[in-house]
N, CA, C and O atoms as a GROMACS GRO file, in nm:
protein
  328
    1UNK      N    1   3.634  12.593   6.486
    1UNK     CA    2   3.741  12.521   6.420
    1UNK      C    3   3.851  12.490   6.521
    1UNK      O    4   3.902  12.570   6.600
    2UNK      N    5   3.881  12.349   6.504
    2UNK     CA    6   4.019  12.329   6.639
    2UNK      C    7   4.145  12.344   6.593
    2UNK      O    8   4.180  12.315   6.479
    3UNK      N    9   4.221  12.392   6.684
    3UNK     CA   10   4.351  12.452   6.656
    3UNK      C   11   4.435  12.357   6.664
    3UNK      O   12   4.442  12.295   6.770
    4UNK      N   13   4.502  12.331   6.577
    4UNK     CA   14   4.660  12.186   6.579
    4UNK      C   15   4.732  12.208   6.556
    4UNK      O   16   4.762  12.234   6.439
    5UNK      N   17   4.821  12.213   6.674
    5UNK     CA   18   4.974  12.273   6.739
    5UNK      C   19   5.075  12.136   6.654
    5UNK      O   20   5.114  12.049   6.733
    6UNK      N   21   5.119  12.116   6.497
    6UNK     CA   22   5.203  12.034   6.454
    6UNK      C   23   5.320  12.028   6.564
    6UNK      O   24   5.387  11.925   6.566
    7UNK      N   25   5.334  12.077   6.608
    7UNK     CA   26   5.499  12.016   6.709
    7UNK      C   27   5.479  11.903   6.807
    7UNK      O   28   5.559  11.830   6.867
    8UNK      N   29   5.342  11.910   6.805
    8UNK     CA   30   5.265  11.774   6.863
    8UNK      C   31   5.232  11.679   6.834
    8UNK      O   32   5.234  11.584   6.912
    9UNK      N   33   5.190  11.669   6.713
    9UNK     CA   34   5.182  11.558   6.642
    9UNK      C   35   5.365  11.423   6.649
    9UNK      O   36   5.487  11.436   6.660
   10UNK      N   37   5.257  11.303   6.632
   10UNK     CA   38   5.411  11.235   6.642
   10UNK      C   39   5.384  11.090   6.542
   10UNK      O   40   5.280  11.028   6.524
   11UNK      N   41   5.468  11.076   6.509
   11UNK     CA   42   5.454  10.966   6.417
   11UNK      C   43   5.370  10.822   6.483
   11UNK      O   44   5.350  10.842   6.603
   12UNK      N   45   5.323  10.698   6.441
   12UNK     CA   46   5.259  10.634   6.508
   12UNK      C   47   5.355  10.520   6.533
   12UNK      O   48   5.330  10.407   6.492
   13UNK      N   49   5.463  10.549   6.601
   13UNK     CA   50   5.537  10.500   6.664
   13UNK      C   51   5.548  10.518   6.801
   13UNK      O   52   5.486  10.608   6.858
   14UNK      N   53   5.646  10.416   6.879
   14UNK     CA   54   5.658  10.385   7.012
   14UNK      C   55   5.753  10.504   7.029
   14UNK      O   56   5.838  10.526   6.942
   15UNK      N   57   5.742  10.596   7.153
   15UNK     CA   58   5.808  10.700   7.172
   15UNK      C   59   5.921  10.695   7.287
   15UNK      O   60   5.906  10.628   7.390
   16UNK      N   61   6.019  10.762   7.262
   16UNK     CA   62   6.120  10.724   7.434
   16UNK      C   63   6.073  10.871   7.500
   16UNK      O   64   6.067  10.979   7.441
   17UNK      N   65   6.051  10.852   7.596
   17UNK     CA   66   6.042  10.998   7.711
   17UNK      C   67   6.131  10.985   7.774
   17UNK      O   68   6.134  10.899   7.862
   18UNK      N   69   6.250  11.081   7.743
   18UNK     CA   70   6.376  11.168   7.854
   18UNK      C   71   6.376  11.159   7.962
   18UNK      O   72   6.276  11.216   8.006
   19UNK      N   73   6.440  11.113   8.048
   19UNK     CA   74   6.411  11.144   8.206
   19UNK      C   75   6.304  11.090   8.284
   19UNK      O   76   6.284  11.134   8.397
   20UNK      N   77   6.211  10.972   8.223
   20UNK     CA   78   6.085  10.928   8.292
   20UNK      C   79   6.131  10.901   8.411
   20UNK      O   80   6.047  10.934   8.494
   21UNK      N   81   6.236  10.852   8.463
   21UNK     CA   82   6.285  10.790   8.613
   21UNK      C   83   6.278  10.906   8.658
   21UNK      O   84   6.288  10.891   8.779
   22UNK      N   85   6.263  11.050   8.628
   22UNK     CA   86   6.301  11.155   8.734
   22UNK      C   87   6.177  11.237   8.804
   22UNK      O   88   6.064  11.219   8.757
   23UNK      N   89   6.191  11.304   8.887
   23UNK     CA   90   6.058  11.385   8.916
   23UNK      C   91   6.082  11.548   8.914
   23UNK      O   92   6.155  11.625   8.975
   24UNK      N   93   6.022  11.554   8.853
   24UNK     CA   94   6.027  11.737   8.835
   24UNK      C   95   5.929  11.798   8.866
   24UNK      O   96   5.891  11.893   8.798
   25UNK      N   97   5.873  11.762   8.962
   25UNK     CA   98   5.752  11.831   9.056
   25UNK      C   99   5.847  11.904   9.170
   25UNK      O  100   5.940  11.848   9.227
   26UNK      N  101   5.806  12.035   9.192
   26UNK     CA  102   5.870  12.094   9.347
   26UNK      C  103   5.787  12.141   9.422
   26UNK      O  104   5.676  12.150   9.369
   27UNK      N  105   5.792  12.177   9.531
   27UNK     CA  106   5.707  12.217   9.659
   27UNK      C  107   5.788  12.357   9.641
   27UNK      O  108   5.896  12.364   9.582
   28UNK      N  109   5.702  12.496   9.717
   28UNK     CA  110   5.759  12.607   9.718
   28UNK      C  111   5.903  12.630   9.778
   28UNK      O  112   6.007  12.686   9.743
   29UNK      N  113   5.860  12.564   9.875
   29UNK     CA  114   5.979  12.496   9.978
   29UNK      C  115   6.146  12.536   9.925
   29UNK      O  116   6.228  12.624   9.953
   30UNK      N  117   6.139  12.390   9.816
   30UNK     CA  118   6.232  12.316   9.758
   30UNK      C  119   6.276  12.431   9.634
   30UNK      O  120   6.394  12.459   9.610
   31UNK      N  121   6.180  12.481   9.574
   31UNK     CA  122   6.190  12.550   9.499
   31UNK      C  123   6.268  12.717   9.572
   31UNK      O  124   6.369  12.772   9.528
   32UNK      N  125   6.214  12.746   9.644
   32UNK     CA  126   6.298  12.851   9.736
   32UNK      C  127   6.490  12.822   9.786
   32UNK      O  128   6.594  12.887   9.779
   33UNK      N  129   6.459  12.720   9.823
   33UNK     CA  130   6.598  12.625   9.856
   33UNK      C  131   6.703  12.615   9.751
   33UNK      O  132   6.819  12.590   9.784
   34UNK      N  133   6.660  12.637   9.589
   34UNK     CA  134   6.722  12.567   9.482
   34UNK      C  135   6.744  12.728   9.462
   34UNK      O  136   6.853  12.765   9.417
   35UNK      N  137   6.646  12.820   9.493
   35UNK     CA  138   6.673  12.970   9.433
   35UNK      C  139   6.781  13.005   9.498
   35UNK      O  140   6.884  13.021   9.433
   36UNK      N  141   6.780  13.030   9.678
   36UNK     CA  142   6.822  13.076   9.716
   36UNK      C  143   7.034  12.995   9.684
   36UNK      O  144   7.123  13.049   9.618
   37UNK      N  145   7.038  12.904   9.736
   37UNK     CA  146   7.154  12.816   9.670
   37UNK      C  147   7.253  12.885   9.544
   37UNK      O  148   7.371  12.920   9.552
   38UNK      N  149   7.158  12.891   9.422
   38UNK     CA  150   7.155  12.977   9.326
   38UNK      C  151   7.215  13.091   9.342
   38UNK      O  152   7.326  13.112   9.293
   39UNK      N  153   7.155  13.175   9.408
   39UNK     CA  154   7.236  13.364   9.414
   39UNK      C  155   7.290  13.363   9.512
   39UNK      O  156   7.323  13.471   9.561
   40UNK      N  157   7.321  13.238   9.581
   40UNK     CA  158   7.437  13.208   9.667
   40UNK      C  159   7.577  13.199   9.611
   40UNK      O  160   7.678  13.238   9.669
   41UNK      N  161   7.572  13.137   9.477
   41UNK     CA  162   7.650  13.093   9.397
   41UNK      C  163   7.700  12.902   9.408
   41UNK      O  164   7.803  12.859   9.356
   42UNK      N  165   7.620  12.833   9.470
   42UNK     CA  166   7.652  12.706   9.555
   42UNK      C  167   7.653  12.634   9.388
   42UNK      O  168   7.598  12.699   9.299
   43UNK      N  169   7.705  12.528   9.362
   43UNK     CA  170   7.740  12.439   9.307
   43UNK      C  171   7.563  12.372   9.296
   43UNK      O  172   7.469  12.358   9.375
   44UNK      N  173   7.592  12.342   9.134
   44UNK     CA  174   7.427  12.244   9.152
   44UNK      C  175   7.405  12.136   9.257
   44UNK      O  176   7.311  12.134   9.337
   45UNK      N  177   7.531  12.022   9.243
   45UNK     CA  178   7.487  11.903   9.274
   45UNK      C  179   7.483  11.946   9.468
   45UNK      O  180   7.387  11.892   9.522
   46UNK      N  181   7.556  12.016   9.548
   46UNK     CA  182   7.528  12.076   9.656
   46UNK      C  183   7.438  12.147   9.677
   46UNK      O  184   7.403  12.167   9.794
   47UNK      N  185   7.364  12.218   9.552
   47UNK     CA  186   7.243  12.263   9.628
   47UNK      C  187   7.147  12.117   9.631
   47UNK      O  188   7.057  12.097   9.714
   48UNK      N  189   7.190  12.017   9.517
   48UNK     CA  190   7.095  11.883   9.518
   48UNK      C  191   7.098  11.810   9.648
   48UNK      O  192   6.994  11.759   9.689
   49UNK      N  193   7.219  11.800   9.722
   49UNK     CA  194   7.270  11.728   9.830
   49UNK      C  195   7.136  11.812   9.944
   49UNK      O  196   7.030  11.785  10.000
   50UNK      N  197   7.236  11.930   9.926
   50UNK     CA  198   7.107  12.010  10.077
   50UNK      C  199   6.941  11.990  10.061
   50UNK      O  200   6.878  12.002  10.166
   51UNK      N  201   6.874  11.964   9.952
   51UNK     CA  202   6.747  11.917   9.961
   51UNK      C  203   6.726  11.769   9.885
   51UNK      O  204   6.634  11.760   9.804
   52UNK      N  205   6.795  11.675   9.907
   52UNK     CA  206   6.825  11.531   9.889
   52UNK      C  207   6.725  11.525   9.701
   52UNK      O  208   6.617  11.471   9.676
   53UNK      N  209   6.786  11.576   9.640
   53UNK     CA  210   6.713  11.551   9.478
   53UNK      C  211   6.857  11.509   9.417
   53UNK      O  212   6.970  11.515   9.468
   54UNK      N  213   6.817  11.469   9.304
   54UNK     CA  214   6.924  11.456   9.194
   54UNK      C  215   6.917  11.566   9.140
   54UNK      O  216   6.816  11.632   9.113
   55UNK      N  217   7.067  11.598   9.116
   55UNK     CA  218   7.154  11.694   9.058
   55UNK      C  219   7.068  11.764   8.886
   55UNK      O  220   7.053  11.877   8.839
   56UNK      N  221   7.030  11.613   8.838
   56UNK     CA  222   6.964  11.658   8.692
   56UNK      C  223   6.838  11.705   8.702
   56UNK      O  224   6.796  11.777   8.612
   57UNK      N  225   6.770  11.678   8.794
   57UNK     CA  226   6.645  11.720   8.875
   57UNK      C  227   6.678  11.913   8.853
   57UNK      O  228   6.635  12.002   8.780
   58UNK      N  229   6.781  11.900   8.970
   58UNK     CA  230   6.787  12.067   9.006
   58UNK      C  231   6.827  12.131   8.893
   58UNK      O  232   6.787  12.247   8.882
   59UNK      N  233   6.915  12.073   8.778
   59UNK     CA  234   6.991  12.143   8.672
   59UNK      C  235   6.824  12.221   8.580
   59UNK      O  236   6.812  12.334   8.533
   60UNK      N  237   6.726  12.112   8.586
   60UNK     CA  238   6.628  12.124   8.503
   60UNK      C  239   6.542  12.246   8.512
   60UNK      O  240   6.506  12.332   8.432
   61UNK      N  241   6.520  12.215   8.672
   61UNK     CA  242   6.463  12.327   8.714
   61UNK      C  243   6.524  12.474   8.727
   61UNK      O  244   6.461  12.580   8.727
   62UNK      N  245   6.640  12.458   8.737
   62UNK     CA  246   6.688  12.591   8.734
   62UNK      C  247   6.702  12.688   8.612
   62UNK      O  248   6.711  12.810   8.603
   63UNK      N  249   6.698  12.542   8.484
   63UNK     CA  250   6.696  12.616   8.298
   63UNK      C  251   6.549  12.659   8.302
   63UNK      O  252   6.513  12.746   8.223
   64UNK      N  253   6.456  12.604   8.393
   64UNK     CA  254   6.283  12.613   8.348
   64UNK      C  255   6.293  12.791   8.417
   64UNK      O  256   6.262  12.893   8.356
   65UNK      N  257   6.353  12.779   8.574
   65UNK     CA  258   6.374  12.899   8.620
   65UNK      C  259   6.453  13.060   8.533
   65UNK      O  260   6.427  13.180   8.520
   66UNK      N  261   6.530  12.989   8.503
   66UNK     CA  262   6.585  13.102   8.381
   66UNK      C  263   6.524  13.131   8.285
   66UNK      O  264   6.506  13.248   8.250
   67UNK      N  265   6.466  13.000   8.206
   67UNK     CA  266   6.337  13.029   8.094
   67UNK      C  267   6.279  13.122   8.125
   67UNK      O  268   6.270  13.217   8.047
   68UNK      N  269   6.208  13.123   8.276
   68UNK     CA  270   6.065  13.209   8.271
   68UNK      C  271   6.159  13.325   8.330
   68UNK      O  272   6.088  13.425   8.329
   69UNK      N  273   6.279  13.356   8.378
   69UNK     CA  274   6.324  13.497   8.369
   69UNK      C  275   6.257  13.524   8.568
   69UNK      O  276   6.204  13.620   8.623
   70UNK      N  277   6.284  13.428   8.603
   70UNK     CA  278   6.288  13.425   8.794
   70UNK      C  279   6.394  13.398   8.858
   70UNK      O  280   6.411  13.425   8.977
   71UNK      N  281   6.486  13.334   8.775
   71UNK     CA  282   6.651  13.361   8.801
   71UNK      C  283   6.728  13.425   8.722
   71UNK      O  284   6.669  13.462   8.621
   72UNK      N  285   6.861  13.460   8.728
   72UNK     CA  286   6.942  13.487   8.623
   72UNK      C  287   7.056  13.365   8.642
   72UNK      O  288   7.087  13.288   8.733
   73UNK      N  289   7.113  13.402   8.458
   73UNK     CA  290   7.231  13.307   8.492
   73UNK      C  291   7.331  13.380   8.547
   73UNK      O  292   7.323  13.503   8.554
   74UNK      N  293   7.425  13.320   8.587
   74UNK     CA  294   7.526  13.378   8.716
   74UNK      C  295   7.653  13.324   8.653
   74UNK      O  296   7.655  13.224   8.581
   75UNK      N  297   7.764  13.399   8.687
   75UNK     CA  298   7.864  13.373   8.656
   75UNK      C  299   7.941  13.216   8.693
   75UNK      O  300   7.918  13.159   8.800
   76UNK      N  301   8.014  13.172   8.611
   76UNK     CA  302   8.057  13.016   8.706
   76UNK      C  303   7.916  12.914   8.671
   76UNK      O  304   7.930  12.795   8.700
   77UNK      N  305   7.818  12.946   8.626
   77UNK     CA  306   7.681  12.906   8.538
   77UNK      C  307   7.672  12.785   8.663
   77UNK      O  308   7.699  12.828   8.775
   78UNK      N  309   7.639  12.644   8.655
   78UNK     CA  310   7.604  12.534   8.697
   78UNK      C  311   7.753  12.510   8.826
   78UNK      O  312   7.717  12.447   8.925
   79UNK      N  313   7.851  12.539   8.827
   79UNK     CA  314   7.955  12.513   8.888
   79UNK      C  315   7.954  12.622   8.978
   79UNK      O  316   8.034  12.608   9.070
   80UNK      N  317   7.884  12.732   8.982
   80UNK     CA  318   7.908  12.868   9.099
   80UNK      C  319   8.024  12.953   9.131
   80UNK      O  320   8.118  12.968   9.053
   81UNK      N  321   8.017  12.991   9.213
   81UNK     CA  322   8.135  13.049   9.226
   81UNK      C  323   8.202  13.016   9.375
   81UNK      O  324   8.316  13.056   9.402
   82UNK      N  325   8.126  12.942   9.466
   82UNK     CA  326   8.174  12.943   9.622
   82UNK      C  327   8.158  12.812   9.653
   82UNK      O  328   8.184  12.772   9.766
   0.00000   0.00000   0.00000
């Protein structure tokens, strides 16, 4: 019997997708770069500057990072502290 996840289902309408202009793929790299930045306390859009992404890019990844509980949130949240 197949299993159907309703939060998936969607009406048979034309859909808008959020953010299609953006890329939310990272390399370990980049992803190390955005951590470390992070428990630095650096400002989002400066940690975006130091590895040339958009700011909403890094904001995303860093909520996906907190989701799964590989960062914490930090005081000063998205704005830092330094």
């Amino acid at each position: 019997m197949a299993v159907i996840d309703i939060r998936k289902m969607r009406a048979q309408e034309e859909l808008y997708i959020a953010y299609a202009d953006r890329d939310f793929s990272w390399t370990k790299a980049e992803m190390q770069e955005v951590i470390q930045g992070w428990e630095q306390g650096v400002h989002i859009s400066d940690i975006a500057k130091r590895i040339h992404r958009d700011a909403d890019e890094v904001a995303i990844l860093i909520m996906d990072l907190v989701r799964q509980k590989r960062i914490k949130t930090r005081k000063g949240g998205a704005f830092g502290w330094g």
